[in-house]
GUMI-776949 format. One record per residue: residue in one letter; x negated, y, z negated of N, C-alpha, C, O in turn. Coordinates in steps of 0.2 Angstrom, whole numbers, plus 5000, padded with zeros to 4 digits. Layout:
% GUMI-776949
aXYZXYZXYZXYZ ...
***
This chain:
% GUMI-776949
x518454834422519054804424519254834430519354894432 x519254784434519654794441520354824442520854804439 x520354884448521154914448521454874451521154854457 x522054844449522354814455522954864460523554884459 x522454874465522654914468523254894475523554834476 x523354954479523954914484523554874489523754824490 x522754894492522454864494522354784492522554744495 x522154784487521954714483522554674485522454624488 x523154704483523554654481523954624487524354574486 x523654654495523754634501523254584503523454544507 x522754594502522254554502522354474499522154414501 x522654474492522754414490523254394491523254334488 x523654394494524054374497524154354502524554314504 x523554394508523454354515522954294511522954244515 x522554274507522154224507522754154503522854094506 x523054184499523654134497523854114504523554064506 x524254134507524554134516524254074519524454034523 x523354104517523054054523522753984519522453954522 x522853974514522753914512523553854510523553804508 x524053884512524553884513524653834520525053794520 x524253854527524353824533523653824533523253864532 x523753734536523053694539522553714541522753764544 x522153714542521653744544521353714552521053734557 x521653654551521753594559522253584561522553534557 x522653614566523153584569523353544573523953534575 x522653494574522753444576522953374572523153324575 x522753384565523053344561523753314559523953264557 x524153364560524953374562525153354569525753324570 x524753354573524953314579524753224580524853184583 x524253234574524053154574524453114571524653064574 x524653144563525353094561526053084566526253034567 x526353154570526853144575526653064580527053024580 x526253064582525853024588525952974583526352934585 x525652944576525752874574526452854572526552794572 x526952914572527752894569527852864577527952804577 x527752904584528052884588527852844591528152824595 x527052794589526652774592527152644588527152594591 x527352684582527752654578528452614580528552554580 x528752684582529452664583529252624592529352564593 x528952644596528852614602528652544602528952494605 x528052524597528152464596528552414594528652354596 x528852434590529352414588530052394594530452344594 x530152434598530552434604530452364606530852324606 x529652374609529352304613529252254611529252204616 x529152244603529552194600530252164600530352104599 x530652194600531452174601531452154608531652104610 x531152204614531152204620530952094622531252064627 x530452084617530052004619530351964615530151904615 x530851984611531351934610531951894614532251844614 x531951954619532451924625532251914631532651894635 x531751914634531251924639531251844639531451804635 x530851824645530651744648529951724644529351744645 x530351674640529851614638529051624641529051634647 x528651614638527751594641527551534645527251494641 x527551534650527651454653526951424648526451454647 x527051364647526651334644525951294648526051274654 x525351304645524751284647524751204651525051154649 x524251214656524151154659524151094656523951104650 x524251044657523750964653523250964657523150994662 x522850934654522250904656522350864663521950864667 x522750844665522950814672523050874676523050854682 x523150934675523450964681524350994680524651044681 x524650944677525250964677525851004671525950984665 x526151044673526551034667526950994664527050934666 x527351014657527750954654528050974652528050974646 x528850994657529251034654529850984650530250984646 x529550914654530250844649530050844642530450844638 x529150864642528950834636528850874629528650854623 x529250964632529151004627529750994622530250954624 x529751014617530151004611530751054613530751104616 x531451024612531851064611532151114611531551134613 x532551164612532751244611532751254603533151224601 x532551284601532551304590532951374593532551404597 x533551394591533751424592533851464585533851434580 x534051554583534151574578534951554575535451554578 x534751534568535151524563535351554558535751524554 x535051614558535451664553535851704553535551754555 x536251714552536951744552536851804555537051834560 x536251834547536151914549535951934555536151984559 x535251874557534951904566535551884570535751924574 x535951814568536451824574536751894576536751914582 x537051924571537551974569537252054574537552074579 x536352064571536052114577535852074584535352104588 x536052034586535952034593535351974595535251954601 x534851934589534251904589534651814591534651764588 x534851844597534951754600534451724606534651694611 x533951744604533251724610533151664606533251654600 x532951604610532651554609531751574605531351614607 x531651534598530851554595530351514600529851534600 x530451454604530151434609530351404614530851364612 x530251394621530351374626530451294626530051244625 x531251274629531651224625531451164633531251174639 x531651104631531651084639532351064642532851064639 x532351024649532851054653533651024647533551004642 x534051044648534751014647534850944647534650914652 x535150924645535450824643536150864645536550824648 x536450934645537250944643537450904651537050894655 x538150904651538550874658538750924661539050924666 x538750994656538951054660538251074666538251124670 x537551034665536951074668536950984674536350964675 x537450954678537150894683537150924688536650914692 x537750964690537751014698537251014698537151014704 x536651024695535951064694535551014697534951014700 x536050954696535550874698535950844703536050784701 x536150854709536650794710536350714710536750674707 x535850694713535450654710536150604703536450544703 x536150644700536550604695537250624692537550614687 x537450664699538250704698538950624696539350604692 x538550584702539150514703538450464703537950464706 x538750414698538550354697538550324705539050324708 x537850294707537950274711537950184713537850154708 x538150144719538550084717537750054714537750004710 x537250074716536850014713536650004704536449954701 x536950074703536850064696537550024692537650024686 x537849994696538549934695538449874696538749834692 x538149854702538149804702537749754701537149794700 x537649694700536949664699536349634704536649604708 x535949644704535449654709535349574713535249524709 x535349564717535249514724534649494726534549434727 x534049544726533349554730533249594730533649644728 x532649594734532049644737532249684744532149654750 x532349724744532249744751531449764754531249814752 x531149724759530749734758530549764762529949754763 x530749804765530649884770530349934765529849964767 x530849944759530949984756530349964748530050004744 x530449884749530249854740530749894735530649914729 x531249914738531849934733532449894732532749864736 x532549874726533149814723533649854727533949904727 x533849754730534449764732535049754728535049694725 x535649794728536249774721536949744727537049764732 x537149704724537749704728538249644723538049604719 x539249664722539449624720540149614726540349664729 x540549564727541049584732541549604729541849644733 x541749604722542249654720542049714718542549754719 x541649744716541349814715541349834724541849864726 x540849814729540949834733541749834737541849884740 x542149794737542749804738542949854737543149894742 x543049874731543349944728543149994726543350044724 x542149994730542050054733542150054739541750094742 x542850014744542750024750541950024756541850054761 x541649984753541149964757541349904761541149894767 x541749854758541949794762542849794761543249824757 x542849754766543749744767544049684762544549674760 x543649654762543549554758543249554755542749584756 x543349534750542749504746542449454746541949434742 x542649414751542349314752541649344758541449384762 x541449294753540549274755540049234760539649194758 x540049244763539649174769538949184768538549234769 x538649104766538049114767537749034770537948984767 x537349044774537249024780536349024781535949064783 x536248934780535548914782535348864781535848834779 x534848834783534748744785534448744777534348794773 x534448664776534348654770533448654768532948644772 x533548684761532848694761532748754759532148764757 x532948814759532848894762533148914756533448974756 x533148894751533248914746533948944744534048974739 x534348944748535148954747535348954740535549004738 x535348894737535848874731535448924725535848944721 x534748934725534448984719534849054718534949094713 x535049064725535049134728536149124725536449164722 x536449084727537049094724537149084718537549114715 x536549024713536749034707536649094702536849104697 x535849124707535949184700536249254703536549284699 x536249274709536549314714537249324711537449374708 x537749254711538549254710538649194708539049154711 x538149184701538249134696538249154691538749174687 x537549164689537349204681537549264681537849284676 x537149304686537149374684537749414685537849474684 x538249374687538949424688539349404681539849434680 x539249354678539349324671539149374666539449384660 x538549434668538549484663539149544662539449574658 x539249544668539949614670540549584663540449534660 x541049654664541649624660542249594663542549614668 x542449544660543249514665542749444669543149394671 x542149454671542149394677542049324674541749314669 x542249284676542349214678541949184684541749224688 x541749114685541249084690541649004692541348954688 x541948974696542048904697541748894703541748924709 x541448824700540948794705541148744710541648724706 x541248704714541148624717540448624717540148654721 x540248574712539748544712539448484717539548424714 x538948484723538948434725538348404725538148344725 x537948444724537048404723536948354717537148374711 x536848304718536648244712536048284708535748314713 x535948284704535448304699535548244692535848264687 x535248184692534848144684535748134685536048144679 x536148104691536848064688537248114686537848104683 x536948184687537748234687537448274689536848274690 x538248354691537848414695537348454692537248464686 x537148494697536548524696537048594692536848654691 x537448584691537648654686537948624680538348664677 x537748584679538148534673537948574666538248584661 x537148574667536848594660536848674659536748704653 x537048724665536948784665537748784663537848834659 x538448764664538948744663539148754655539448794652 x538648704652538648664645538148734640538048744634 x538048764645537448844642538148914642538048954638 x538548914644538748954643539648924639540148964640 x539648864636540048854632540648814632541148814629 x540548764640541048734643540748654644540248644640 x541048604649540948574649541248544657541848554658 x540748504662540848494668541548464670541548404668 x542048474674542448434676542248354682542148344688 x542148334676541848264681541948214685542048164681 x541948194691542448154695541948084696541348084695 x542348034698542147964700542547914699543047914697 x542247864702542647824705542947754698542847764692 x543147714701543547664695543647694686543647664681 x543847764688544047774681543547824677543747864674 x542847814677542447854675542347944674541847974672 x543147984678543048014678543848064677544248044674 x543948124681544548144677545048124682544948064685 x545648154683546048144689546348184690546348234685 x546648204695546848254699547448244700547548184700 x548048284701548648254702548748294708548348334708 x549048284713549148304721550048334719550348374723 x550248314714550948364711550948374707551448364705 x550248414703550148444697550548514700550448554705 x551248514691551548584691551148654692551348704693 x550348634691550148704691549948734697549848794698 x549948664704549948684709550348724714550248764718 x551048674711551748734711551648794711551648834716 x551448794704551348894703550948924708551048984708 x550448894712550148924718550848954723550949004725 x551048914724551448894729552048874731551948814732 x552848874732553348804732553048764736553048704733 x552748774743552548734748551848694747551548654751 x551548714742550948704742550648624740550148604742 x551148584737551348514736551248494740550848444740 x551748504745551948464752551348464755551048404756 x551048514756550648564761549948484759549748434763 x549848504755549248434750549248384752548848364756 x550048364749550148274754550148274761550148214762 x550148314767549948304769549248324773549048294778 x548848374769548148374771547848304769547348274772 x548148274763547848234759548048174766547548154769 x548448154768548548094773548248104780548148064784 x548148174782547648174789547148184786546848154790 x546748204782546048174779545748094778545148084777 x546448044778546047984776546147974785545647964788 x546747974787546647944794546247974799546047954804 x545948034797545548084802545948104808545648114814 x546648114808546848154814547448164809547548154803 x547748204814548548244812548948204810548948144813 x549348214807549948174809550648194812550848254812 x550948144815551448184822551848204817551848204811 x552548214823553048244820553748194814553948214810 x553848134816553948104814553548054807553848014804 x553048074806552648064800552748114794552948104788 x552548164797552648224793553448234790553548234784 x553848224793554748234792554548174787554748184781 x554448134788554748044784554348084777554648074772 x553748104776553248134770553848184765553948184759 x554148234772554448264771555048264766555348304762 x555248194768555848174766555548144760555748174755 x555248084759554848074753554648124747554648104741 x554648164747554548244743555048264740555148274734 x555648264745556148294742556448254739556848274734 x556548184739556848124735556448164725556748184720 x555748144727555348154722555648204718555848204712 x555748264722555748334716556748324715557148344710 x556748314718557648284716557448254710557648284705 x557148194708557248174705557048194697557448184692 x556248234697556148274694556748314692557048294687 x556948344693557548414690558148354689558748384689 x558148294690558948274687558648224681559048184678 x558148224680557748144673557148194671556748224674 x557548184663556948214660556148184662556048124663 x555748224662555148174665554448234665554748274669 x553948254663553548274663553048314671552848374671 x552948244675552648284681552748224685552948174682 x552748224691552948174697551948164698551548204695 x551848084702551248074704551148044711551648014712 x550848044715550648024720550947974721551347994726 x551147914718551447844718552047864717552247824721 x552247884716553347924717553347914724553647864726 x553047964727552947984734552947894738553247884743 x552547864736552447814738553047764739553347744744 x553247764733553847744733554547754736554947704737 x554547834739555147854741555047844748555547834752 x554447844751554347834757554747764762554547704764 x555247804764555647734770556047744767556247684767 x556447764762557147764759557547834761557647884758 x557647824768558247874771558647884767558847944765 x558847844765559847834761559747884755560247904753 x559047894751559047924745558747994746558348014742 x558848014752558848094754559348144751559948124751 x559048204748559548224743560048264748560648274747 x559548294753559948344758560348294762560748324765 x560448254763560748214768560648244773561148264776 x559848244778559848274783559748234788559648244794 x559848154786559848094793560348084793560348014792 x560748094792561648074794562048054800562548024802 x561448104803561848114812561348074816561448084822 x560748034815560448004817560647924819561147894816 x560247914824560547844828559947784823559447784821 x560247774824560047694821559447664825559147614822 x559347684830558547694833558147764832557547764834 x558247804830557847854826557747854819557247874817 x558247814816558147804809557547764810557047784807 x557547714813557347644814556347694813555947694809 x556347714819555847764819555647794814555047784813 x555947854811555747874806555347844799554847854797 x556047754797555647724794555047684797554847654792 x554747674803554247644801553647694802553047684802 x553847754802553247824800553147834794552547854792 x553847814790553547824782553347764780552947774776 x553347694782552947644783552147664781551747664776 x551947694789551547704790551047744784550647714781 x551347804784551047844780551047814774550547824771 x551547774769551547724763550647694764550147704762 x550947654769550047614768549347654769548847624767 x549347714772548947744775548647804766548047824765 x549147814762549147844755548847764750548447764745 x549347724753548947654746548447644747548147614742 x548047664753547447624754546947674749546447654745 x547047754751546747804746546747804739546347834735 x547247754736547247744730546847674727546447664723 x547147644732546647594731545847594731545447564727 x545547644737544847644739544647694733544247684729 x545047734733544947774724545247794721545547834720 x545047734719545547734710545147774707544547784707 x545547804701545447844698545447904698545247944693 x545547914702545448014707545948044707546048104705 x546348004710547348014712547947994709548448024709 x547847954705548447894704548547894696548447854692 x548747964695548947984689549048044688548948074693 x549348084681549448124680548548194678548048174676 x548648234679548148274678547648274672547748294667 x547148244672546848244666546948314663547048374666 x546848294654547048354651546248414650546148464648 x545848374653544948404652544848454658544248484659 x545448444663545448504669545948574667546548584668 x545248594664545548684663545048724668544648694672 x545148784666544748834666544448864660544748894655 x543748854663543248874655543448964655543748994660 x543148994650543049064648542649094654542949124658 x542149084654541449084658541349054666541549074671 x541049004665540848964669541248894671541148854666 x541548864675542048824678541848764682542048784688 x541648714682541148654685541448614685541548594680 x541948574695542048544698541248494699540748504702 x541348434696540748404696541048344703541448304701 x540848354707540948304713540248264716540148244722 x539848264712539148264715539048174715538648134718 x539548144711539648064712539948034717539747984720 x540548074719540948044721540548034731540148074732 x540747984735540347974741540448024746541048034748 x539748054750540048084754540448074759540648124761 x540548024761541047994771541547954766541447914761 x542047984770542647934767543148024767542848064770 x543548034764544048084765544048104755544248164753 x543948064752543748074745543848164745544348204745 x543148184745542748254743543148304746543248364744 x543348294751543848354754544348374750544548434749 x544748324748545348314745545248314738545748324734 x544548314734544648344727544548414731545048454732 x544048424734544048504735544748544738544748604739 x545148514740545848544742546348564737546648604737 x546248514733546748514725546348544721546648584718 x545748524720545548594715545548654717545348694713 x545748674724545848754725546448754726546548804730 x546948724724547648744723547548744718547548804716 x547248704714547548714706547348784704547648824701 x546648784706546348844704546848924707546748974704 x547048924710547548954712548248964708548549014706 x548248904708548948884700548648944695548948994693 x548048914693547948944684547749014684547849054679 x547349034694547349114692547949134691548049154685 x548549134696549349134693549349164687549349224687 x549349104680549549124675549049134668549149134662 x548349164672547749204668547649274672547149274675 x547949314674547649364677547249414672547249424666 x546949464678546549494674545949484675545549534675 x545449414677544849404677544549394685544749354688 x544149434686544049424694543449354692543149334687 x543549304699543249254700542849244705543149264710 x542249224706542049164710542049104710541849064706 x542249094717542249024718541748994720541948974726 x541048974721540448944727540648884728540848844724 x540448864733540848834737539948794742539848814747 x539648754739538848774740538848724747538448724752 x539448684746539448604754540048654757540648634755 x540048694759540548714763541048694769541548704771 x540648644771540948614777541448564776541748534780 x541448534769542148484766542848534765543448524765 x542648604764543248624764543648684769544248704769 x543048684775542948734780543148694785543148724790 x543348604784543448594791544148564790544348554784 x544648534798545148504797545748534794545948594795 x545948494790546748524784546548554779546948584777 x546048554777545848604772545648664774545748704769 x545448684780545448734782545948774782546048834780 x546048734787547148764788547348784780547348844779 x547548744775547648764769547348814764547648844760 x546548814766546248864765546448944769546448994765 x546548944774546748994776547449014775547449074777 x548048994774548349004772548449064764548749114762 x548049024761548149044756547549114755547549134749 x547149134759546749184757547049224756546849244751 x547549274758547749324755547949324749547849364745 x548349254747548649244739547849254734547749274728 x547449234739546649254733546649294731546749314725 x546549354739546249414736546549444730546349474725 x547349424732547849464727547649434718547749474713 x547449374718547449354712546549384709546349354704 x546349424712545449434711545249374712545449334708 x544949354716544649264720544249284724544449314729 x543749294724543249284730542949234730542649204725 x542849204739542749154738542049144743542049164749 x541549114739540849114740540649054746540849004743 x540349034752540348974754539548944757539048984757 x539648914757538848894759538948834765539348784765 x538448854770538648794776537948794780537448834780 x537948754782537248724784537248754793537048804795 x537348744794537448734806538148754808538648714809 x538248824808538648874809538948854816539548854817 x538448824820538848784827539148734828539548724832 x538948694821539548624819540248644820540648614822 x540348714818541248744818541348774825541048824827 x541948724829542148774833542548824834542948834829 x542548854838542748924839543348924840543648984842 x543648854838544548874839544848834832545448814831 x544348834828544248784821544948844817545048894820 x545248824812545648884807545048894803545148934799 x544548874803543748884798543448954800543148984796 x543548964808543449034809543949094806543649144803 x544349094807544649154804544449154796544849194794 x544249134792543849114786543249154786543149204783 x542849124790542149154791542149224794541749264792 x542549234799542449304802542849364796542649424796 x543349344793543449394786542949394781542949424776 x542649364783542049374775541649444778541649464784 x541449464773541149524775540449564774540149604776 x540449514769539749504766539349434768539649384766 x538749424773538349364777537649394773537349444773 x537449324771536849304771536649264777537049224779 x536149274779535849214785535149204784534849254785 x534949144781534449104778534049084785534449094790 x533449064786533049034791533648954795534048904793 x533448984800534048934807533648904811533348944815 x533448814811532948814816533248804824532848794828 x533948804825534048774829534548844833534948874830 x534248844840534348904845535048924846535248984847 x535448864846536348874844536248914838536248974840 x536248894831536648924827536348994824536649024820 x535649014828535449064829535849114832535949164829 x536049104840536549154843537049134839536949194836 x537449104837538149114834538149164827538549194825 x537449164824537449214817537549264822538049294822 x536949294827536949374828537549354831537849324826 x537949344836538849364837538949364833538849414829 x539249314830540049284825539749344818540149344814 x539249374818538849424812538849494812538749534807 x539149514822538949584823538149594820538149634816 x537549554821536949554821536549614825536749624831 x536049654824535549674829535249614835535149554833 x535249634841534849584844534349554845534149504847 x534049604841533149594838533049544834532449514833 x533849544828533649474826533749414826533849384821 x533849394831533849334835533149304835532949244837 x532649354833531949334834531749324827531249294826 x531949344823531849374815532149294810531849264806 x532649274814533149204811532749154808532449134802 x532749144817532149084816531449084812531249024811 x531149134810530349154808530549144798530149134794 x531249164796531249184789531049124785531249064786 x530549154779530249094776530749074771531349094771 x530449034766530949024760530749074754530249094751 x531549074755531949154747532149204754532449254752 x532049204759532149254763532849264769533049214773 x533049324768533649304770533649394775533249434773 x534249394780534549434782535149454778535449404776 x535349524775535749534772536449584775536449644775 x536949544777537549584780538149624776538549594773 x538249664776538849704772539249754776539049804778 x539849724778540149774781539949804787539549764791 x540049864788539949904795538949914793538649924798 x538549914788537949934786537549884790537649824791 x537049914792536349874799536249804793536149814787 x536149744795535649724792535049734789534849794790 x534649694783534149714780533849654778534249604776 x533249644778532949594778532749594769532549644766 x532749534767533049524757532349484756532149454761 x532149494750531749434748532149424740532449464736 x532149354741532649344734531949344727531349344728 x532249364722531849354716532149334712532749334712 x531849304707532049264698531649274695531049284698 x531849284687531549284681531149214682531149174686 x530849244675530649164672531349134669531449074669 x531749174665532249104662532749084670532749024672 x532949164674533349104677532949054683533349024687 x532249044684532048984687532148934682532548884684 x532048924674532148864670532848844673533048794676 x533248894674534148894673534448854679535048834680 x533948874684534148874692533948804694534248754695 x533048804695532748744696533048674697533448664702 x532748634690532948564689533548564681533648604678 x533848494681533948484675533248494670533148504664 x532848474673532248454667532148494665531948494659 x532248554667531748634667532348644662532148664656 x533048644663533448674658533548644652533848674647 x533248574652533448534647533048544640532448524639 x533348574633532648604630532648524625532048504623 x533248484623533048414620532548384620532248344616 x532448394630531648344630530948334630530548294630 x530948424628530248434626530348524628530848564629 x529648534628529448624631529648614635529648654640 
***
């Protein structure tokens, strides 16, 4: 038996001791290195939660697709929200928000072409041209909204007004369209059936009764006007004689009116008719004003054989058209919802007839904008020179500010721009339009008068004469010309074309 001596006992004790520590101290350094090896990844992990997205790999084409990538998926749970995990899980694309457009201005402000309805082609550019004259008005691009469009016949003008500032301004909210129809189309106008498409029915004129009637002292004409009656009877009697009438005519007409509306407001009575007027004419004594009292009996003498004059000079217009004049306003002359068609395409063109419906349907229509406001209109005006020339003019001009005021813009069409002279009242018309189409011109007059009376380039003077058909110069305000190719659908050529094209009862 062994002593356990003090020796020994020191002995087992250092071998306890050393089995107590490692024998490798590098094993102790290799766990430290994997805790710290731990926590750093972990860092760089949160660290690529907030870091920039991995731009996404090419397409097969070359390019990227940052439109076509999906969405932002952003973190939805409370608790990651709450530590800080508001990193997108993948790369979102651009923004739709209206707080990210500064980013765009491209689409900061609607621009005017996304407003109005499209015209043509620009063919410099092959970029659609938009134009409307009330939109442009009130983007201050034009001072007017009245239209001049200007070319020999043939050049396709009438395709280009009816879908230009027929059909397609019918799409907007609030617009309205009334036409003077003059082109015969199959025994009625060429807008009769397009008329009948959007839920109306043509105001149709002609001769012995066939058609509606027009009153020359219809009350709604009033409402354009106090003066506007007078103003009539006499456009209406220097259209049939083709000159003016003196001063003595006019007074004796003058005088006849005032009997008329006297009698109005003292006998119940509905509305006065052309044939009143007829009647009062040459009856000094039954003047309400008593304003020949102080006349000699050779001026009386005179006055009556002016209203003589003008008596026979109005019978013969009743007589030569009947049915037109010589009664109270048919009740089938409104204004449609939509669309509004003056059908004159019967009535003969020589003779003073067509001027004088077109002089009284643009009172009336004056009248009823009056008491419909709210809906901006066009008027086309597609024979422009029956209401462009003489006392229509004058009457026409007169009243163009009362348009503007009522939303009226008035569209015109005219063949030989040099037919009008330059001391005509038909100019200050034409020179406030502000908006010029100019159609091929073969004739070297009415050539120079578009570049003047247009503020044209000089250049196109060479351009005029050369444009084929659908092809126009396009003027707006202070803006350079632009050379237009007009375009149509497939529906609006049916629409535009012929009656047959629009007509579906008669076949495909």
């Amino acid at each position: 038996m062994s002593i356990d001596t003090r020796s020994t006992r020191r002995r087992k004790k250092a071998k306890k001791k050393d089995e107590l520590v490692p024998t490798n101290t590098a094993q102790g350094a290799v766990g430290r290195k994997d805790k710290r090896s731990r926590k750093k990844q972990e860092r760089k992990k949160r660290r690529r939660l907030f870091s920039a997205p991995t731009p996404p790999a090419p397409r097969e084409e070359g390019g990227l697709t940052p439109f076509n990538a999906r969405g932002t998926q952003l973190r939805r749970r409370q608790r990651a929200a709450t530590r800080g995990f508001y990193a997108p899980l993948v790369r979102g694309a651009p923004t739709t928000s209206r707080d990210a457009e500064v980013l765009n201005t491209a689409v900061v402000a609607s621009p005017f072409a996304l407003q109005a309805p499209m015209i043509g082609i620009e063919t410099l550019s092959e970029s659609p041209l938009h134009h409307d004259p009330f939109l442009a008005y009130e983007a201050g691009l034009i001072s007017s909204p009245n239209v001049l469009v200007v070319g020999d016949v043939g050049s396709s003008k009438s395709s280009m007004l009816k879908t230009g500032y027929g059909i397609r301004p019918l799409l907007l909210r609030d617009r309205r369209v009334v036409v003077f129809d003059k082109k015969d189309r199959g025994g009625e106008g060429e807008y009769a059936e397009l008329t009948r498409l959007f839920g109306g029915d043509p105001i149709t004129f002609g001769l012995g009764g066939d058609g509606v009637v027009l009153n020359l002292l219809d009350p709604v004409i009033a409402g354009s006007g106090a003066s506007n009656q007078l103003r009539l009877l006499i456009a209406a009697a220097e259209l049939t004689q083709d000159t003016p009438l003196d001063e003595w005519e006019r007074e004796a007409l003058r005088g006849a009116y005032r009997i008329v509306m006297h009698q109005v407001e003292t006998t119940p009575r509905a509305e006065a008719v052309l044939t009143d007027v007829l009647g009062a004419l040459g009856r000094i004594e039954d003047d309400p004003s008593d304003a020949y009292r102080d006349l000699s009996a050779g001026a009386k003498e005179q006055l009556h054989k002016a209203a003589l004059g003008v008596r026979f000079l109005l019978t013969g217009l009743l007589e030569e058209y009947s049915g037109v004049f010589d009664g109270p306003t048919s009740p089938g002359v409104r204004l449609n919802r939509k669309l509004t068609s003056f059908d004159i395409s019967q009535l003969p063109d020589d003779g003073p007839v067509v001027p004088i419906v077109m002089a009284i349907a643009n009172m009336w229509l004056l009248g009823s904008l009056r008491a419909d406001r709210g809906i901006k209109t066009n008027l086309i005006v597609e024979e422009g020179w029956h209401l462009m020339a003489g006392p229509s003019a004058r009457l026409l001009r007169s009243n163009t500010k009362l348009a503007r005021g009522l939303g009226l813009a008035l569209i015109v069409a005219i063949h030989k721009i040099a037919d009008i002279p330059h001391d005509s009242p038909a100019m200050a018309v034409l020179q406030e339009a502000q908006t010029v189409h100019v159609y091929n011109q073969s004739r070297a007059a009415d050539v120079q008068r578009c570049v003047n009376d247009f503020n044209l380039d000089p250049s196109a003077a060479s351009l005029i004469g050369q444009l084929g058909r659908g092809r126009y110069l396009f003027k707006r305000g202070s803006e350079p010309e632009l050379l237009v190719r007009h375009t149509r659908s497939d529906l609006e050529k049916k629409l535009t074309d012929t009656d047959e094209a629009m007509n579906t009862r008669g076949g495909q």
